[in-house]
Predicted model as a PDB file, atoms N, CA, C, CB and O in Angstrom, pLDDT in the B-factor column:
MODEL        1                                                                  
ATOM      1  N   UNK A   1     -43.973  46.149 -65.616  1.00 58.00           N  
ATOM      2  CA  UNK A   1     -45.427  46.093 -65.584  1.00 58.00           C  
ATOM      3  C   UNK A   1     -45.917  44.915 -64.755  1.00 58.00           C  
ATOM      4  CB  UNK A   1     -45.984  46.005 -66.997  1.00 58.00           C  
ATOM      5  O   UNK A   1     -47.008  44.932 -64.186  1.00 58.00           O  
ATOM      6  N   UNK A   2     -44.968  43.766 -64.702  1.00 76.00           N  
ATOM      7  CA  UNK A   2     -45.285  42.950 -64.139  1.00 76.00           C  
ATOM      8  C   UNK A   2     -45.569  42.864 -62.896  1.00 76.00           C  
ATOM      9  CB  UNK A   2     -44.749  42.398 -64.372  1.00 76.00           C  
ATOM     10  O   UNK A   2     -46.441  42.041 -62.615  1.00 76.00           O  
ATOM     11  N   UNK A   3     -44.852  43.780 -61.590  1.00 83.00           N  
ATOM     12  CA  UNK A   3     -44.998  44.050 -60.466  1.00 83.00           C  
ATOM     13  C   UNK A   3     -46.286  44.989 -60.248  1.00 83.00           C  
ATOM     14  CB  UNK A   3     -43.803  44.519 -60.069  1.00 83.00           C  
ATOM     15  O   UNK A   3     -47.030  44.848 -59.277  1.00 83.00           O  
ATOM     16  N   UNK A   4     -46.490  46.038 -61.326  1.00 89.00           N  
ATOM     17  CA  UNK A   4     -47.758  46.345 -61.251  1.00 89.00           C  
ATOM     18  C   UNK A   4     -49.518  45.463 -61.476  1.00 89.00           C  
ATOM     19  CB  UNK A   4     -47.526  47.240 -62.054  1.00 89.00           C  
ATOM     20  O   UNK A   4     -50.694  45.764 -61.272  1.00 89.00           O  
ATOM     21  N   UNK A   5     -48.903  44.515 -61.899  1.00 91.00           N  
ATOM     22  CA  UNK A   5     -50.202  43.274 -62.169  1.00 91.00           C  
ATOM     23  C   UNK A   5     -50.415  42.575 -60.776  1.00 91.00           C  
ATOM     24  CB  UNK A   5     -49.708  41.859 -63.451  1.00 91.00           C  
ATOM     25  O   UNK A   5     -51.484  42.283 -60.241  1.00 91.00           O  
ATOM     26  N   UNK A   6     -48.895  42.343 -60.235  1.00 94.00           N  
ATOM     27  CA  UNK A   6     -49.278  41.462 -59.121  1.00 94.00           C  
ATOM     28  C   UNK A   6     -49.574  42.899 -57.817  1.00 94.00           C  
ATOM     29  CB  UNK A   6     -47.733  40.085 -58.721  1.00 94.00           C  
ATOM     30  O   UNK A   6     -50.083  42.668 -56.720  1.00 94.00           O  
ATOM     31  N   UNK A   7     -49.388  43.483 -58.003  1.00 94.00           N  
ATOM     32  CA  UNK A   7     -50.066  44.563 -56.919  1.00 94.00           C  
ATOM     33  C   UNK A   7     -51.335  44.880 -56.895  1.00 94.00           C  
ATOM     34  CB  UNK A   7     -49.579  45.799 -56.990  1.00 94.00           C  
ATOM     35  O   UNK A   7     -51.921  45.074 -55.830  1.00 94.00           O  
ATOM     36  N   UNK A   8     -52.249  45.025 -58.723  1.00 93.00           N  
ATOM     37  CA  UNK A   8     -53.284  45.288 -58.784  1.00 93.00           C  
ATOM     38  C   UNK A   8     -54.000  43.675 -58.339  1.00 93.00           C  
ATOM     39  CB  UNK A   8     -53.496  46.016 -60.141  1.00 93.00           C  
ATOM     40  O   UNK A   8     -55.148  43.425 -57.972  1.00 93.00           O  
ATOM     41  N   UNK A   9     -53.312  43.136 -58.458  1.00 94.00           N  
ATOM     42  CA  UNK A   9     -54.221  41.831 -58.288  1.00 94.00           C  
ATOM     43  C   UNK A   9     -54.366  41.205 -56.436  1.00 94.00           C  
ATOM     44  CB  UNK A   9     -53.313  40.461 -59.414  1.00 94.00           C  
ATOM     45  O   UNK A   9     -55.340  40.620 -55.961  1.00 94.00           O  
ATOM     46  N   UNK A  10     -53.294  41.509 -55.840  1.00 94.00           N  
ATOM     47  CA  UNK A  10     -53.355  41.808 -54.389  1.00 94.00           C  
ATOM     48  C   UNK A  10     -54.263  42.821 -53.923  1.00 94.00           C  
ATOM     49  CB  UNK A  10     -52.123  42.180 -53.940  1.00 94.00           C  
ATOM     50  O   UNK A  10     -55.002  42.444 -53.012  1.00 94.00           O  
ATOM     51  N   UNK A  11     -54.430  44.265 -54.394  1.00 95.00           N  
ATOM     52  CA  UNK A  11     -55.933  44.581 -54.114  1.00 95.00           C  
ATOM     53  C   UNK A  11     -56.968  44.597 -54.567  1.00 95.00           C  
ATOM     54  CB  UNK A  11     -56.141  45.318 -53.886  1.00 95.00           C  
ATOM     55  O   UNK A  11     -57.897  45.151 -53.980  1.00 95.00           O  
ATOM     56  N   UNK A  12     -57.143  43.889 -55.951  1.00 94.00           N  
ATOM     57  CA  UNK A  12     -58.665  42.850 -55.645  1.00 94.00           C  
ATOM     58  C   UNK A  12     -59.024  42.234 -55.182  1.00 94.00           C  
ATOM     59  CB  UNK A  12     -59.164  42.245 -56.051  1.00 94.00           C  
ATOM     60  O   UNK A  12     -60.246  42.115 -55.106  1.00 94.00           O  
ATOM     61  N   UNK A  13     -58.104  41.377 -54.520  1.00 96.00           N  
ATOM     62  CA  UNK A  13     -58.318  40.191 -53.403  1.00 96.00           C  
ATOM     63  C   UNK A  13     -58.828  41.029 -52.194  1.00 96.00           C  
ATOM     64  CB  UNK A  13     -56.782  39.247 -52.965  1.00 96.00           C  
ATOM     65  O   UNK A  13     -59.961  41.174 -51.735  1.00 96.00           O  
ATOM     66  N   UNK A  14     -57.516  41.575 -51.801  1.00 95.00           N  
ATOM     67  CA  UNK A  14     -58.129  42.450 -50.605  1.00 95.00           C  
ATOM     68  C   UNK A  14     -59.436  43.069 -50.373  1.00 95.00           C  
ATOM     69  CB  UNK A  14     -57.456  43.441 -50.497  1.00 95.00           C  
ATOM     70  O   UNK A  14     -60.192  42.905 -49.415  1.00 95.00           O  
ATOM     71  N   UNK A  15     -59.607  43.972 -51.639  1.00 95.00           N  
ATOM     72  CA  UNK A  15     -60.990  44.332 -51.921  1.00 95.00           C  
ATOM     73  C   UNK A  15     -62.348  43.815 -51.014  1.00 95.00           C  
ATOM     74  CB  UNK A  15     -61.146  43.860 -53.273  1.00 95.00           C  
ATOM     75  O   UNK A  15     -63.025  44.140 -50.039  1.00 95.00           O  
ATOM     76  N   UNK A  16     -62.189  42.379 -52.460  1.00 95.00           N  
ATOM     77  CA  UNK A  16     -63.467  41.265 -52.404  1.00 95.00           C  
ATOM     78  C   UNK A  16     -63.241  40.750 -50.711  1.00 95.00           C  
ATOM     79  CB  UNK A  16     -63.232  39.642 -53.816  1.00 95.00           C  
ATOM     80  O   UNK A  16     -64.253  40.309 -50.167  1.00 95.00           O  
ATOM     81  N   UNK A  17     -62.222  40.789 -50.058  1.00 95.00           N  
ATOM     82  CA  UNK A  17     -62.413  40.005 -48.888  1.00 95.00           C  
ATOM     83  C   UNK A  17     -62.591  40.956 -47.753  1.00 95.00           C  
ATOM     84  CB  UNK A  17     -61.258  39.040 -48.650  1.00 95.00           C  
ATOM     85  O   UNK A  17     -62.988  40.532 -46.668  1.00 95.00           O  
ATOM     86  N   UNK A  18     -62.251  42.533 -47.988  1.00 95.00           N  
ATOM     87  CA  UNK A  18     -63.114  43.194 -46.901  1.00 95.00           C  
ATOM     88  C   UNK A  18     -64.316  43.668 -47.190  1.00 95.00           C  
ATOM     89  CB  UNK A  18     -62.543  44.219 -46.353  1.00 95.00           C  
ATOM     90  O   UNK A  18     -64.892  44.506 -46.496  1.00 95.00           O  
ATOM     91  N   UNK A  19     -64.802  43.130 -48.299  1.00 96.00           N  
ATOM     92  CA  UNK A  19     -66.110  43.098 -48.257  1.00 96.00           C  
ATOM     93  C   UNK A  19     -67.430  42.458 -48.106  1.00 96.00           C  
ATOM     94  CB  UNK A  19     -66.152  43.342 -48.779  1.00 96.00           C  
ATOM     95  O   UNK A  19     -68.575  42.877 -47.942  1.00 96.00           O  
ATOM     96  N   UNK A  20     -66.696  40.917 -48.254  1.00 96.00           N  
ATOM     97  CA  UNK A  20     -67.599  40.049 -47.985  1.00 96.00           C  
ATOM     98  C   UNK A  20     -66.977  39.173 -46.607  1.00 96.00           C  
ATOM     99  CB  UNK A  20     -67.888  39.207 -49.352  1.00 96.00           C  
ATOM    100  O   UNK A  20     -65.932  38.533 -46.486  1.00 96.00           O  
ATOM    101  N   UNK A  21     -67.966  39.412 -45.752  1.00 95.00           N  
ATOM    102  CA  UNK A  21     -67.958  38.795 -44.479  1.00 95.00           C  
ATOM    103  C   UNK A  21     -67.741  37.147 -44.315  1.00 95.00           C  
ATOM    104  CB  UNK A  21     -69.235  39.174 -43.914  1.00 95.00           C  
ATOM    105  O   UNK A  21     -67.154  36.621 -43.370  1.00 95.00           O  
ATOM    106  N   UNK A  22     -68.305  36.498 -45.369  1.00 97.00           N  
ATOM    107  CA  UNK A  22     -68.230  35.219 -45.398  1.00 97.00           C  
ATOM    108  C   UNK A  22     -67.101  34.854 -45.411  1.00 97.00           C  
ATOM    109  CB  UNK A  22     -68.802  34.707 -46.234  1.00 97.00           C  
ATOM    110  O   UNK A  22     -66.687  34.092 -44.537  1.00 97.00           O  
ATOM    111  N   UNK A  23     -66.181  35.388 -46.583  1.00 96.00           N  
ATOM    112  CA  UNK A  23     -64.550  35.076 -47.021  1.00 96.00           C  
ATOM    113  C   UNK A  23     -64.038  35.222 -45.822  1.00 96.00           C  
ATOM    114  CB  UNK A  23     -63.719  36.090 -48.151  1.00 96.00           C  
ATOM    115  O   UNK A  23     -63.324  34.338 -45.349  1.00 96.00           O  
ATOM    116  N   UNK A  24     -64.286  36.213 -45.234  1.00 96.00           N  
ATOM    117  CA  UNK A  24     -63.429  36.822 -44.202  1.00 96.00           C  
ATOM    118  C   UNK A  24     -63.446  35.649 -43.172  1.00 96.00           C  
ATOM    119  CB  UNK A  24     -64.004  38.327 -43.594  1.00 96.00           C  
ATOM    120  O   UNK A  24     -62.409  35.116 -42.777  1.00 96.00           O  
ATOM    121  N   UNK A  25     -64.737  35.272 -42.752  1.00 96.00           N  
ATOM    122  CA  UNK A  25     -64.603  34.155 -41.645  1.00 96.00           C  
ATOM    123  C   UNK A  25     -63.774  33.145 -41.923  1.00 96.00           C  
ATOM    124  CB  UNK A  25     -65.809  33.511 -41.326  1.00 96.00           C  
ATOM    125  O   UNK A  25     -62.961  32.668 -41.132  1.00 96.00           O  
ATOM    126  N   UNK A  26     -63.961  32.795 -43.059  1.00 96.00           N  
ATOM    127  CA  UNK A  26     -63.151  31.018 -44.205  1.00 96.00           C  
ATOM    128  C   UNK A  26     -61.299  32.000 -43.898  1.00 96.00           C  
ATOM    129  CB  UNK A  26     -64.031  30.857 -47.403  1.00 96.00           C  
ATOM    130  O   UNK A  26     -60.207  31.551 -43.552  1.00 96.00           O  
ATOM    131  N   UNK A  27     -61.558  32.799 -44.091  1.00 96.00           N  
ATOM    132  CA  UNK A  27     -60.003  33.225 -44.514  1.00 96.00           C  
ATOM    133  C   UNK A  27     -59.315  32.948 -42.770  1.00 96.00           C  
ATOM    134  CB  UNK A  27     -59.858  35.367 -45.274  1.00 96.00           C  
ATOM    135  O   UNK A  27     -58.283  32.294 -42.616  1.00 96.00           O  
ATOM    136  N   UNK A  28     -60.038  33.525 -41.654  1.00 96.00           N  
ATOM    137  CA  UNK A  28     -59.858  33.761 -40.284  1.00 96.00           C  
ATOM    138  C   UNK A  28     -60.031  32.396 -39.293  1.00 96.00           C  
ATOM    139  CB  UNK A  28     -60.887  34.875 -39.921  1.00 96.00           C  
ATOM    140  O   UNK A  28     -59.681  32.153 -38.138  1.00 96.00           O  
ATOM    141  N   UNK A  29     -60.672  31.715 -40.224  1.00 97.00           N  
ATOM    142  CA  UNK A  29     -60.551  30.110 -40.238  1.00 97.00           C  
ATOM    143  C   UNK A  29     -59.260  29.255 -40.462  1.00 97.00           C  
ATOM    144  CB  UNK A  29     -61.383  29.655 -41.272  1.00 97.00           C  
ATOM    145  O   UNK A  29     -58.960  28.316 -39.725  1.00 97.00           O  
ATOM    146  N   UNK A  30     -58.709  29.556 -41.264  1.00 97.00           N  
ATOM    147  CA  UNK A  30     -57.514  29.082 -41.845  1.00 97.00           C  
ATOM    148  C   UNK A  30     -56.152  29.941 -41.160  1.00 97.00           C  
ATOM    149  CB  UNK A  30     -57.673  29.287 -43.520  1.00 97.00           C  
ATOM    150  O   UNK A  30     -55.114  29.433 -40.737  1.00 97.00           O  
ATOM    151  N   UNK A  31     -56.433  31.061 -41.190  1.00 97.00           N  
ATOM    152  CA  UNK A  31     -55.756  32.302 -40.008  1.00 97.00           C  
ATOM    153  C   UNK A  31     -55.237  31.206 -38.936  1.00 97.00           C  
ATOM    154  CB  UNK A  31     -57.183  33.664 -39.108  1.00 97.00           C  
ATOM    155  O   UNK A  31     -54.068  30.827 -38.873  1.00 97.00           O  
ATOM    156  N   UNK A  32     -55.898  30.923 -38.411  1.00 97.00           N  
ATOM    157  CA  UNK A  32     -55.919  30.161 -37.290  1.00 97.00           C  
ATOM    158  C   UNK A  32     -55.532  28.946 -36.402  1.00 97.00           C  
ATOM    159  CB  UNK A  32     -56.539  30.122 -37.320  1.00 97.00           C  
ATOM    160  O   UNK A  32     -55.403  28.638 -35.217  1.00 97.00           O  
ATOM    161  N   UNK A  33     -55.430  28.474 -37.555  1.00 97.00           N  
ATOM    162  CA  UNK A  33     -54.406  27.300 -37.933  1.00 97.00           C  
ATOM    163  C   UNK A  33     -52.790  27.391 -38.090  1.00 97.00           C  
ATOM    164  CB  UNK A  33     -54.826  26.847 -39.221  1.00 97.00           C  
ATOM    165  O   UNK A  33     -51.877  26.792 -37.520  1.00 97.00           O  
ATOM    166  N   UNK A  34     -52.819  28.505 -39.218  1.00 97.00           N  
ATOM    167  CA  UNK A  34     -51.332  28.924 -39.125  1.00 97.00           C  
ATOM    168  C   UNK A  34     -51.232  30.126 -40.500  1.00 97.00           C  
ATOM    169  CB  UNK A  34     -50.140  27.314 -39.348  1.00 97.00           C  
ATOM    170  O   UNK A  34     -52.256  30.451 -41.101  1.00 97.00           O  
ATOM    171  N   UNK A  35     -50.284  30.521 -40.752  1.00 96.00           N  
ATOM    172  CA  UNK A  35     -50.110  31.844 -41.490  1.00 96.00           C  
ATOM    173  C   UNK A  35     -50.059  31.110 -42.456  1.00 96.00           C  
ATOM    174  CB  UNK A  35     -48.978  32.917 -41.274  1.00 96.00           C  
ATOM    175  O   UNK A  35     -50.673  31.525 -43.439  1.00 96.00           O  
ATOM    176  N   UNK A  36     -49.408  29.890 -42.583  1.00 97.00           N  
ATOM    177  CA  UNK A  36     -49.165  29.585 -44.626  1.00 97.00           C  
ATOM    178  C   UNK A  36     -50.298  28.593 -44.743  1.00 97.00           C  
ATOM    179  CB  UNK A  36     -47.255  28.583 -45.381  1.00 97.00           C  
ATOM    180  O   UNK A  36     -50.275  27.977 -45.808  1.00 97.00           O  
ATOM    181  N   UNK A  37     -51.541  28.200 -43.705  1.00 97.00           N  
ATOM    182  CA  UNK A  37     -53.020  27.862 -44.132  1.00 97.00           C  
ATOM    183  C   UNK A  37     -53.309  29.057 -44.967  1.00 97.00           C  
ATOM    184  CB  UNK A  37     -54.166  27.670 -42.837  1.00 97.00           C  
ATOM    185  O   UNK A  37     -53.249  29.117 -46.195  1.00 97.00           O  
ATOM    186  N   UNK A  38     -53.646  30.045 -44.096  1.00 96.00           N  
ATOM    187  CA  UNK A  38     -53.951  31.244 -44.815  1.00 96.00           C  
ATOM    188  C   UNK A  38     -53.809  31.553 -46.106  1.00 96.00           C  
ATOM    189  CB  UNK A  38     -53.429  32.047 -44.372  1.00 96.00           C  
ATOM    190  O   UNK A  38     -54.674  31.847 -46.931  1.00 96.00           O  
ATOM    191  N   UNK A  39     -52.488  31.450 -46.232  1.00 96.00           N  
ATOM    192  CA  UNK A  39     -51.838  32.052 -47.310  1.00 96.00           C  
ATOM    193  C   UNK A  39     -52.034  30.981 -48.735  1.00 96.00           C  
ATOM    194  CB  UNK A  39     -50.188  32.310 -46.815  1.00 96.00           C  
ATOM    195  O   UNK A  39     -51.877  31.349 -49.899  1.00 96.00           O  
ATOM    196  N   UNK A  40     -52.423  29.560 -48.277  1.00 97.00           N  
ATOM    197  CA  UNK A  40     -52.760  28.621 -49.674  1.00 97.00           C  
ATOM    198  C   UNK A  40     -54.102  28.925 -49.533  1.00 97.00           C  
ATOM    199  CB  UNK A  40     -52.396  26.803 -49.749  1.00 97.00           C  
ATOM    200  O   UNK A  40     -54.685  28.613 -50.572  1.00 97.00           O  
ATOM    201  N   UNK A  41     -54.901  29.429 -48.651  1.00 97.00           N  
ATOM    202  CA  UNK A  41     -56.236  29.329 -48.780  1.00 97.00           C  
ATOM    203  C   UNK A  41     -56.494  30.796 -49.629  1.00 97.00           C  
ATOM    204  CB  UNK A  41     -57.016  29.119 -47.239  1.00 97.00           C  
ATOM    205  O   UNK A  41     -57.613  30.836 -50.139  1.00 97.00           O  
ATOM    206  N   UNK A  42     -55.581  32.103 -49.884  1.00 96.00           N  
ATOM    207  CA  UNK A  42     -55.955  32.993 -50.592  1.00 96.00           C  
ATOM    208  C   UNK A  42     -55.437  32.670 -51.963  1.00 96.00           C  
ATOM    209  CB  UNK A  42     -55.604  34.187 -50.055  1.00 96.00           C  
ATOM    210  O   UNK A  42     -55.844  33.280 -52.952  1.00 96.00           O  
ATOM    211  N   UNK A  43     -54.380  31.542 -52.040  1.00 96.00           N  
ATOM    212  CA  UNK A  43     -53.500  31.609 -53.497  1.00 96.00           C  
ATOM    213  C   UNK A  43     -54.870  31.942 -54.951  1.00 96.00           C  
ATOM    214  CB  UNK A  43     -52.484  29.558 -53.763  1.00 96.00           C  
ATOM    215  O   UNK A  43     -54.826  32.853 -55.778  1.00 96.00           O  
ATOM    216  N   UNK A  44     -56.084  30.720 -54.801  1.00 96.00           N  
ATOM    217  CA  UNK A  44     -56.590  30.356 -55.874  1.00 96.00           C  
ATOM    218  C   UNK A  44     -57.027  32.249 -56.463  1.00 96.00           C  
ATOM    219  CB  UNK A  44     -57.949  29.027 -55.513  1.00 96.00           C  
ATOM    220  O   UNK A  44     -56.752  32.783 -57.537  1.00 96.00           O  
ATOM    221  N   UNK A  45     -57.684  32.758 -55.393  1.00 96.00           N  
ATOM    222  CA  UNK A  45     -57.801  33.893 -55.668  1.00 96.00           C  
ATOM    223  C   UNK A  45     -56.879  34.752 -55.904  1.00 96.00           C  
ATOM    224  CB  UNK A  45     -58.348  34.237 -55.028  1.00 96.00           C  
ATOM    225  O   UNK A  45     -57.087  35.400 -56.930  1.00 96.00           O  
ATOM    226  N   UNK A  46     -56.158  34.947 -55.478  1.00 96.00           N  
ATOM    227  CA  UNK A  46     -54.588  35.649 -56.323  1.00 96.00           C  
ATOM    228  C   UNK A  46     -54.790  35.544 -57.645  1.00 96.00           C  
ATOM    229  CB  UNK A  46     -52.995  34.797 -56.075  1.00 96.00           C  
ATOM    230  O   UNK A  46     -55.229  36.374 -58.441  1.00 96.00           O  
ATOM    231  N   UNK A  47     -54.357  34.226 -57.830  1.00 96.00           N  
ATOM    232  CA  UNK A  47     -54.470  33.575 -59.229  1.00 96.00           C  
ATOM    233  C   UNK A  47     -55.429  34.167 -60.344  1.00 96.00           C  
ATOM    234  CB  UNK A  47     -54.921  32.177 -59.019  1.00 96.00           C  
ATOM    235  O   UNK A  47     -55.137  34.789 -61.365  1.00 96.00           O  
ATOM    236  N   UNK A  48     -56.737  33.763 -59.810  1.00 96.00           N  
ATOM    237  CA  UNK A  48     -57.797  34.892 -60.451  1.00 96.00           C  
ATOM    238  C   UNK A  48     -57.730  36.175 -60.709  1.00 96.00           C  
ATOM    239  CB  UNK A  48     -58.746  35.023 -59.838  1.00 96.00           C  
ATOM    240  O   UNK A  48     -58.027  36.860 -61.688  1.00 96.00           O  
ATOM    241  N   UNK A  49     -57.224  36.420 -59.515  1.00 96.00           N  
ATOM    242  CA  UNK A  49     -57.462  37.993 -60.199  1.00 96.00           C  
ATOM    243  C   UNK A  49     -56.349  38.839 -61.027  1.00 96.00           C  
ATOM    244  CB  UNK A  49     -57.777  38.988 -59.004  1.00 96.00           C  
ATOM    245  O   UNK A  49     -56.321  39.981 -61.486  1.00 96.00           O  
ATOM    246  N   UNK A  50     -55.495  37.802 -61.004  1.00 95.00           N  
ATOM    247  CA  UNK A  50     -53.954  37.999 -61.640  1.00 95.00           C  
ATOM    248  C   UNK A  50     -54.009  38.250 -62.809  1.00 95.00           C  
ATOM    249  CB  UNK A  50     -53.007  36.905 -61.599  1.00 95.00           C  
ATOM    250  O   UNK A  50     -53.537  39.169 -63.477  1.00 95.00           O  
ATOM    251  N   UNK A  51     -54.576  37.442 -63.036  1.00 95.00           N  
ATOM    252  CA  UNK A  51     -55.538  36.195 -64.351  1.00 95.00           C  
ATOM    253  C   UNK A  51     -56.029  37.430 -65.142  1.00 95.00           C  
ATOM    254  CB  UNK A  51     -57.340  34.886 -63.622  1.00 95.00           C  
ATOM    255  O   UNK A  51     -55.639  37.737 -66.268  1.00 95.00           O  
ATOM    256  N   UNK A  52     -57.178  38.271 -64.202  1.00 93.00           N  
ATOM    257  CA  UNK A  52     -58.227  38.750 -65.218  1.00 93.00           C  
ATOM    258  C   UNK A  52     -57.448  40.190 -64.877  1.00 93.00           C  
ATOM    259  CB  UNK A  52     -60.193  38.497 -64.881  1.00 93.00           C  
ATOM    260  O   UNK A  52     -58.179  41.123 -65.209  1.00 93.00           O  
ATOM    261  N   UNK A  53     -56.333  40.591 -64.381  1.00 92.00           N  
ATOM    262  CA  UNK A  53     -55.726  42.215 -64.375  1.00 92.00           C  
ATOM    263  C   UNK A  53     -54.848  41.894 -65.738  1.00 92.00           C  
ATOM    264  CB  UNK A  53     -54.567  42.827 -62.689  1.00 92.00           C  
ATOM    265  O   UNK A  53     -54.925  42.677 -66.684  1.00 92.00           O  
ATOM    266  N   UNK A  54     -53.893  40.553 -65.822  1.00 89.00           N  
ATOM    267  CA  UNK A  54     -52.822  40.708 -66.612  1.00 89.00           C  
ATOM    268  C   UNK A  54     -54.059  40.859 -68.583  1.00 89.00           C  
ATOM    269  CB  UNK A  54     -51.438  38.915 -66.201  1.00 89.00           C  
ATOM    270  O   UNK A  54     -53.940  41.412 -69.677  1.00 89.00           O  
ATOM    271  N   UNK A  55     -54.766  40.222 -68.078  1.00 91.00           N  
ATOM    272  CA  UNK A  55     -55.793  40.121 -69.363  1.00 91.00           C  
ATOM    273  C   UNK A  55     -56.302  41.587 -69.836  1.00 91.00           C  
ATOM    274  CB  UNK A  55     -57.227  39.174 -68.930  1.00 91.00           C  
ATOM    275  O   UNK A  55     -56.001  42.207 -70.856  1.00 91.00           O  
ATOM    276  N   UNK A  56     -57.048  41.894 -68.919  1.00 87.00           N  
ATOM    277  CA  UNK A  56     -57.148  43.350 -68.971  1.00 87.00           C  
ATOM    278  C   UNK A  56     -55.844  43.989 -69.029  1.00 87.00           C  
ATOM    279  CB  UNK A  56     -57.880  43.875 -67.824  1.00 87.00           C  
ATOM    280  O   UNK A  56     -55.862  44.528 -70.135  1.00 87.00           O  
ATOM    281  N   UNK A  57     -54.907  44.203 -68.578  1.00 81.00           N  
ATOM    282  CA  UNK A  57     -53.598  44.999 -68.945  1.00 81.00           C  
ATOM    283  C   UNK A  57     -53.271  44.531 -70.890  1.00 81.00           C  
ATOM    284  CB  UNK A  57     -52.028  44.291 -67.592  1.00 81.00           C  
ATOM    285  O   UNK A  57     -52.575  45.215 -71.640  1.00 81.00           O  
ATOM    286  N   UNK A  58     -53.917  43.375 -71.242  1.00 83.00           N  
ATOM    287  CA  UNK A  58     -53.489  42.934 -72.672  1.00 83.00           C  
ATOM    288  C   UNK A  58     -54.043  43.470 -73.785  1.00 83.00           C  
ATOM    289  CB  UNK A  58     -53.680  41.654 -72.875  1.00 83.00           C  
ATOM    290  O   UNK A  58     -53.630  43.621 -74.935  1.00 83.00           O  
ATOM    291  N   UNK A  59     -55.421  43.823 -73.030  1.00 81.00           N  
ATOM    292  CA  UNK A  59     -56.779  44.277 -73.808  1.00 81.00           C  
ATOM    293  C   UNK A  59     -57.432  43.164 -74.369  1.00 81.00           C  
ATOM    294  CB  UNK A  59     -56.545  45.285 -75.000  1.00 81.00           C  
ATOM    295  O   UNK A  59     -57.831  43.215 -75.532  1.00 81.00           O  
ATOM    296  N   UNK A  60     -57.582  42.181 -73.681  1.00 64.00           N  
ATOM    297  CA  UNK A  60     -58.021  40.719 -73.571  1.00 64.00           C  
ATOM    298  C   UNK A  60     -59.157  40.477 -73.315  1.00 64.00           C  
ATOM    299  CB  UNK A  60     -57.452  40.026 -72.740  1.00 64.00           C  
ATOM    300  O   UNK A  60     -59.494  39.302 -73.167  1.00 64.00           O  
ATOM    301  N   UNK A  61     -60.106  41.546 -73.185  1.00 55.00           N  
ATOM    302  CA  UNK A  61     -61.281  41.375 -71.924  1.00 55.00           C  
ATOM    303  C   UNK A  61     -62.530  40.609 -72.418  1.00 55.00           C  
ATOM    304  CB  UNK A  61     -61.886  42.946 -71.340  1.00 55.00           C  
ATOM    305  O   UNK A  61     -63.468  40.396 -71.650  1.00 55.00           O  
TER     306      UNK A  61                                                      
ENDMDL                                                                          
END                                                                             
């Protein structure tokens, strides 16, 4: 189940960031710099949404 949490939680991120234009620039910002900017600049959100799938998977909500 666990690989299914971190998958659902990789496309919420994804989600929220092709949808909001702002993220996208901050994210394409850091892009830019180098791939593992990028990649600490999406962690916190990972985290979050990890956060609130594994919770919801608990019935935590």
């Amino acid at each position: 189940m666990e690989a299914g949490n971190e998958a659902a939680a990789a496309i919420l991120v994804q989600t929220i960031f092709l949808k909001d234009g702002h993220l996208q620039g901050l994210l394409g910002e850091q892009a830019t710099k180098s791939p593992a900017a990028a990649a600490e600049f999406l962690k916190p959100f990972y985290r979050a949404a990890l956060a609130m799938v594994k919770a919801k998977a608990e019935g935590t909500t």
